[in-house]
N, C-alpha and C positions, 0 to 999 in steps of 0.2 A: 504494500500500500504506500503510495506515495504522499506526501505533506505537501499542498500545493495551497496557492494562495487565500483560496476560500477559505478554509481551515484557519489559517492569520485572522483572516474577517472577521471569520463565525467566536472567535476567541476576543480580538477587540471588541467584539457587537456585546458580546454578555461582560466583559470587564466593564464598560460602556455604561450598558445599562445598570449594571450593582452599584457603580458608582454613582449615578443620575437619583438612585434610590436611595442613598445614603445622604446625600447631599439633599434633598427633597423632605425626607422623612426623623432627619434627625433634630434634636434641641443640642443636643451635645456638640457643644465648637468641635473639641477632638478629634469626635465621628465625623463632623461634616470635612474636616481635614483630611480627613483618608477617604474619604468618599473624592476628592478633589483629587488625591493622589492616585488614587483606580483610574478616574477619567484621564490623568495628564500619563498613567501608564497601557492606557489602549491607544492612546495616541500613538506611544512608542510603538507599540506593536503593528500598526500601522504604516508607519514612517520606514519600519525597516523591510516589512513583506514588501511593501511597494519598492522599495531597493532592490529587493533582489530579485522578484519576479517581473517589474513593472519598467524597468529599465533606468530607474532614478539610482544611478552607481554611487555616486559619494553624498549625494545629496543629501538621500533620507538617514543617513548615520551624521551626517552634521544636525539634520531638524530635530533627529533625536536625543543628542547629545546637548543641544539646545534646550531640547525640553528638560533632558536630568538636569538640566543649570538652573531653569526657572523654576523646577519643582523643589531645589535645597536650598534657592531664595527667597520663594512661597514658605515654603517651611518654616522657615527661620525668621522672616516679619510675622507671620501667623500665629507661632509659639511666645512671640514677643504681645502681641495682642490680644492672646488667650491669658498670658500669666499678669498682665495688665488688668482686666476684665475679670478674673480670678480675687486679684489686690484688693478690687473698688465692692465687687458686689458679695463676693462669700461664692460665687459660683460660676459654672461656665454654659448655661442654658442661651443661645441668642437668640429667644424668642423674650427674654427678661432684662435684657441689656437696653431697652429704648431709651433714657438715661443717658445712655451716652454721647448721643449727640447735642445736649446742653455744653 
């Protein structure tokens, strides 16, 4: 049995979607953090099928490698934000953070 493109897809599609639901469904900053991290890692998985089967040779390992850059700088203002948010309210629900923008 061969691993061919679709297989990539069908695996982005459902990273994809778990993460859409994570981020949709949660109160938990955390959660909704790694729901964000799923999505920015189906994208990887995308960027790089399409490299090797779709004819994008250096390309899709640069958009990808791009993406690990934005996703450990997302990380690191985010966890800056959460432990902020943590500081002021006693917890990290962002559906109870309205407050903040005063």
């Amino acid at each position: 049995m061969n691993i061919g493109l679709e297989h990539y897809l069908i695996v982005g599609a459902i990273l994809f979607s778990l993460g859409l639901f994570a981020v949709v469904t949660r109160k938990n900053a955390i959660l909704v953090l790694m729901g964000l991290e799923l999505i920015l890692n189906s994208a990887n998985i995308n960027f790089i099928a399409f490299a090797k089967y779709g004819g994008m040779n250096i390309e899709g390992h640069v958009a990808a490698i791009f993406v690990i850059i934005l996703a450990a700088a997302e990380a690191a203002v985010a966890l800056a934000i959460v432990l902020n948010i943590y500081r002021n309210f006693k917890h990290v629900n962002v559906d109870e953070v309205a407050k903040l923008k005063d």
